[in-house]
C-alpha positions in Angstrom: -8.8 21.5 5.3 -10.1 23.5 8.3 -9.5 20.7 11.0 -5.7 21.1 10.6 -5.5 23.7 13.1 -2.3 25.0 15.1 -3.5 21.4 17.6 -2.5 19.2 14.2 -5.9 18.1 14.1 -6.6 16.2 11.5 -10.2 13.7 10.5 -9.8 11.6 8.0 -12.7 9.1 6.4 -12.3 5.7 5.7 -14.9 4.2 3.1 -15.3 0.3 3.4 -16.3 -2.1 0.8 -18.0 -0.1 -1.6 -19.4 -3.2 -3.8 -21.0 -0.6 -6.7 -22.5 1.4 -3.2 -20.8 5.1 -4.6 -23.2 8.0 -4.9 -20.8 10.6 -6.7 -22.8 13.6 -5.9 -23.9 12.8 -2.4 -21.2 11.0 -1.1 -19.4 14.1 -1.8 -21.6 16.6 -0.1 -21.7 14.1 3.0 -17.9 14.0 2.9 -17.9 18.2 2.8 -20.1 18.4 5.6 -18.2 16.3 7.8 -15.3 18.8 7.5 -13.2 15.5 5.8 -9.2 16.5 5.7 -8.3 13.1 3.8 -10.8 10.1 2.4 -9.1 6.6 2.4 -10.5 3.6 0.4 -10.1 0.5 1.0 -11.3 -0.9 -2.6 -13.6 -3.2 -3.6 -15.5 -1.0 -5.8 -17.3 -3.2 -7.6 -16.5 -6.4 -10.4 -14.2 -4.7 -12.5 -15.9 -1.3 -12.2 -14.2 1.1 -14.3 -16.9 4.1 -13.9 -17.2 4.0 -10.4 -13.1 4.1 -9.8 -13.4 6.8 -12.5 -15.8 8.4 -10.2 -13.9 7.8 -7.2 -10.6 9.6 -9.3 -12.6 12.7 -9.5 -13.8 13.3 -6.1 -12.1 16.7 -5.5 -11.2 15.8 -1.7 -7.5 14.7 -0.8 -7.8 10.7 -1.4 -5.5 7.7 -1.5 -7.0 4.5 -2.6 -6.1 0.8 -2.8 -7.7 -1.7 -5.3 -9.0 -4.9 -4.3 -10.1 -8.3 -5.1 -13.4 -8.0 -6.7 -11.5 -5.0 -8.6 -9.4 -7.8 -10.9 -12.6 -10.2 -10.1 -12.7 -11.4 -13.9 -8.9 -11.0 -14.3 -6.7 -12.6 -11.9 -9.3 -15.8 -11.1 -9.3 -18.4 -13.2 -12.6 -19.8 -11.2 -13.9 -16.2 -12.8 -12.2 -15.6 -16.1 -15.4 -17.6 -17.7 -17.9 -15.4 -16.1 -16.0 -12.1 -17.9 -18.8 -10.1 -19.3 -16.7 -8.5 -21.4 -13.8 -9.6 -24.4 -11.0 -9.6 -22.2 -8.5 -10.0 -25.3 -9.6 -6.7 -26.8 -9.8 -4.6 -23.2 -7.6 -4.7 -19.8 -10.4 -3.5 -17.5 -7.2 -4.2 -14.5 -5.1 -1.9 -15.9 -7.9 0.6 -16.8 -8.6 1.1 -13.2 -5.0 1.7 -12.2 -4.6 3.8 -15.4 -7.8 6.0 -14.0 -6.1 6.0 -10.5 -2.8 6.7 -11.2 -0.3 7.9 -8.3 -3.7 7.8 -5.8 -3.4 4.2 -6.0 -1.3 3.3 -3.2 -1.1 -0.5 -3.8 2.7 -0.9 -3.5 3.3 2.4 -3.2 2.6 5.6 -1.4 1.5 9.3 -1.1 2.4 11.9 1.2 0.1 14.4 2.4 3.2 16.8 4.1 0.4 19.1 4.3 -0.9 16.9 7.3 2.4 15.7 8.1 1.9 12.0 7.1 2.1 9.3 4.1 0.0 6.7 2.7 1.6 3.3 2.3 -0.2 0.5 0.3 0.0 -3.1 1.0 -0.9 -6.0 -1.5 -3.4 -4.5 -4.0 -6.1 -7.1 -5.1 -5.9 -9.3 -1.9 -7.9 -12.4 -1.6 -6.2 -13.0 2.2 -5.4 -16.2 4.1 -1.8 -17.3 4.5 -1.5 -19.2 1.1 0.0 -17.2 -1.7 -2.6 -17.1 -4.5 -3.0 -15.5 -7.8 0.5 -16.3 -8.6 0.8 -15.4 -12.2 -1.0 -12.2 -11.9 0.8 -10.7 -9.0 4.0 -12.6 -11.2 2.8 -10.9 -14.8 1.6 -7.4 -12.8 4.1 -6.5 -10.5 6.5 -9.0 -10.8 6.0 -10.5 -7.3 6.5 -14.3 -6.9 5.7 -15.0 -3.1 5.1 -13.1 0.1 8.5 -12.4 1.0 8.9 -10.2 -2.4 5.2 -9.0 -1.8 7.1 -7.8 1.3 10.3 -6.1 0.4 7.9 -4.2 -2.1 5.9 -2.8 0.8 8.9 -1.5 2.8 10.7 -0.1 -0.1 7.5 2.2 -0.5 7.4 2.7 3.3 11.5 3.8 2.8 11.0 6.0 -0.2 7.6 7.7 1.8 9.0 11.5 3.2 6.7 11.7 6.2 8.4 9.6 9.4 4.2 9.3 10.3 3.0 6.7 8.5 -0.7 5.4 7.9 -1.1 2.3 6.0 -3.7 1.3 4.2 -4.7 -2.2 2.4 -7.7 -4.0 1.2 -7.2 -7.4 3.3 -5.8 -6.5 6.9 -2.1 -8.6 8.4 -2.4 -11.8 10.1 -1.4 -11.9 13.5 -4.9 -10.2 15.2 -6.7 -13.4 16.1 -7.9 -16.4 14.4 -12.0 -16.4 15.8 -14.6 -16.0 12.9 -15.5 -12.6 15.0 -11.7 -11.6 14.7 -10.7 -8.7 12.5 -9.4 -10.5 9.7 -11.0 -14.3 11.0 -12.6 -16.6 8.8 -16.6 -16.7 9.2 -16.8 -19.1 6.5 -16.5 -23.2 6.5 -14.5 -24.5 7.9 -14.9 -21.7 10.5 -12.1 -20.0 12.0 -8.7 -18.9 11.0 -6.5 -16.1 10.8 -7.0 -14.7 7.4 -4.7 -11.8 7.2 -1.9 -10.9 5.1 1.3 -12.4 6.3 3.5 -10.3 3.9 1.2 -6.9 5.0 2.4 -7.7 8.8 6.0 -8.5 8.1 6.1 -4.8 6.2 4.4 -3.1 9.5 7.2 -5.1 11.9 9.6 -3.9 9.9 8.6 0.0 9.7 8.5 0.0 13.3 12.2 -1.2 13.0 13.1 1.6 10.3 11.9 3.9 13.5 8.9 5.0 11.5 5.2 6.1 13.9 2.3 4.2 12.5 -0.8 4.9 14.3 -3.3 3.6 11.8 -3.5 0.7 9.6 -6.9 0.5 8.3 -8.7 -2.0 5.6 -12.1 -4.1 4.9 -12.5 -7.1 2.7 -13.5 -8.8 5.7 -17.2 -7.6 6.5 -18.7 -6.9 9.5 -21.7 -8.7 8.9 -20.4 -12.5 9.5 -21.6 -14.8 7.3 -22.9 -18.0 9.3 -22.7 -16.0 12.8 -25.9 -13.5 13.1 -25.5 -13.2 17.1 -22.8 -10.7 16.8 -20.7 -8.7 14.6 -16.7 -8.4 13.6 -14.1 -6.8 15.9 -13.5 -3.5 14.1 -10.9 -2.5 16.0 -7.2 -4.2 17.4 -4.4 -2.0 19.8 -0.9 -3.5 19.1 1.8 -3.3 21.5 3.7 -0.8 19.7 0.3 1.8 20.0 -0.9 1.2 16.3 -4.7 1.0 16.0 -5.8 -1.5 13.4 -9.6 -0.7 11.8 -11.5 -2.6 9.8 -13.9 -0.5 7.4 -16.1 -3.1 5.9 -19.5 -2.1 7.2 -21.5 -3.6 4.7 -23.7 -2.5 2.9 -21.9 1.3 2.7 -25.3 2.7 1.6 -29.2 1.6 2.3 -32.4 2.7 1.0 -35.1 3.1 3.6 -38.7 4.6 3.2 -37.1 8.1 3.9 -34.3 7.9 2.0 -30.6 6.8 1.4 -28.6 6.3 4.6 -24.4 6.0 4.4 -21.6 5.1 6.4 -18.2 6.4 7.0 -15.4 5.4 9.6 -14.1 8.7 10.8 -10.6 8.6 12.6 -9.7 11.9 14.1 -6.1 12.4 14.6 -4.2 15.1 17.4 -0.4 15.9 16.9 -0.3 12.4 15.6 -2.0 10.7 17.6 -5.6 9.1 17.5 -7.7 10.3 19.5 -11.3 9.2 18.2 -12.4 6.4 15.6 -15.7 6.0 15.3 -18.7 4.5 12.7 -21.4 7.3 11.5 -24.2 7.0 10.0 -25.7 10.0 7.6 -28.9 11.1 6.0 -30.1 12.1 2.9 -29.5 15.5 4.6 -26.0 14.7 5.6 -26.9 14.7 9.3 -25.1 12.3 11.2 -28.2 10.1 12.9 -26.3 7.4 14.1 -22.3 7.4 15.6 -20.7 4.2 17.6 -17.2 5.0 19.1 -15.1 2.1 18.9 -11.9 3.8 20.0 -11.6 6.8 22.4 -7.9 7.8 23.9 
């Protein structure tokens, strides 16, 4: 925790899309060296991937964690339940995961970190995205949530009951309202192209914690990768600046980890935070020898 100085500095890492992408030993030692005061994921850790969230649990780093939809992949899709690799009437590989996780699972709920004077609030755990409620009877049989506007009140009753007034939300699938191009932060880059496919519910909660008088100057996420899929001209928008000063980021540099001739190279977004405010978010690149080789700022204040 040495960036928390008497300046309130604080950096935290953001780990996109992990899709089975988790070295547990060298993830941790890149995560040491870059002097890391709190790690953020933003799920998708594989189908149903009970080790690797197990891993993820017991990296010894301050950590808050939401689950997303390939982590109920087999579970809460019917299109998927036939592909289940595994007797889904004898285990609950859902439930296992959020067992593993426990209160570091932030999907309708929250942490607080008072030691960096902020909390955690989880959206929607397990988001698809798009404006059309989906998944009903899971989110129904889970968490007892029928439609967005319950999906909603759930949200903001975790952003009431959080004790830090600074607030930093994380989700898998980003709001809706930040543009509907396939290059927009949470835009559809798949037939029919275009759209905005963000979480109405996830931007109703953020409208309303501005109204409850709280600061939020992050809200960061992935499921939407940066890598479009019929577009190879040019990449997502990573970042969005709302009126109200809140920087949205989008994580989901895809794939986290690659294997060259000289090794394994790994990405991290790394938001650096002064006296609550951001002052740096940018994309890094690291080494096998945890040496940053690559760094693109996206936000500078």
């Amino acid at each position: 925790m040495s960036n928390l100085s008497a300046e309130g500095v604080i950096k935290i890492a953001v780990v996109g899309d992990v899709h089975d992408l988790w070295q547990p030993l060298e993830d941790r030692l890149a995560l040491q060296s870059l002097d890391i005061d709190l790690v953020l994921f933003v799920g998708d850790f594989g189908n149903e991937s009970v080790e690797l969230v197990r891993a993820i649990a017991n990296l010894d780093l301050p950590k808050a964690v939401i689950l997303g939809n390939h982590d109920a992949w087999f579970t809460a899709s019917n299109d998927h339940k036939k592909q289940c690799p595994y007797d889904r009437t004898k285990e609950d590989r859902v439930q296992q995961q959020l067992d593993i996780l426990g209160n570091i699972h932030v999907g309708y709920s929250w942490l607080d970190f008072p030691q960096l004077n902020l909390s955690v609030v989880g959206s929607r755990p397990f988001s698809w995205g798009g404006s059309q409620w989906k998944k009903e009877a899971f989110y129904r049989d889970r968490f007892n949530i029928k439609n967005f506007i319950d999906s909603t009140q759930r949200i903001v009753d975790a952003v009431a009951k959080a004790a830090c007034e600074n607030i930093i939300f994380l989700g898998h699938n980003g709001p809706s309202g930040l543009g509907s191009e396939e290059y927009s932060i949470c835009g559809k880059d798949w037939q029919p192209i275009g759209k905005d496919y963000g979480d109405p519910d996830f931007a109703e909660a953020i409208a309303r914690s501005y109204q409850m008088g709280k600061q939020v100057p992050l809200v960061t996420f992935g499921h939407m990768h940066h890598h479009l899929r019929l577009n190879s001209h040019r990449t997502r928008e990573a970042i969005v600046t709302n009126d109200m000063g809140t920087i949205f980021l989008n994580a989901a540099c895809t794939p986290r980890i690659i294997h060259r001739h000289d090794g394994y190279y790994r990405n991290f977004s790394i938001v650096t935070l002064k006296s609550g405010r951001i002052c740096q978010i940018s994309l890094i690149w690291l080494n096998s020898q945890h040496q940053v080789i690559s760094e693109n700022i996206l936000f500078s204040s």
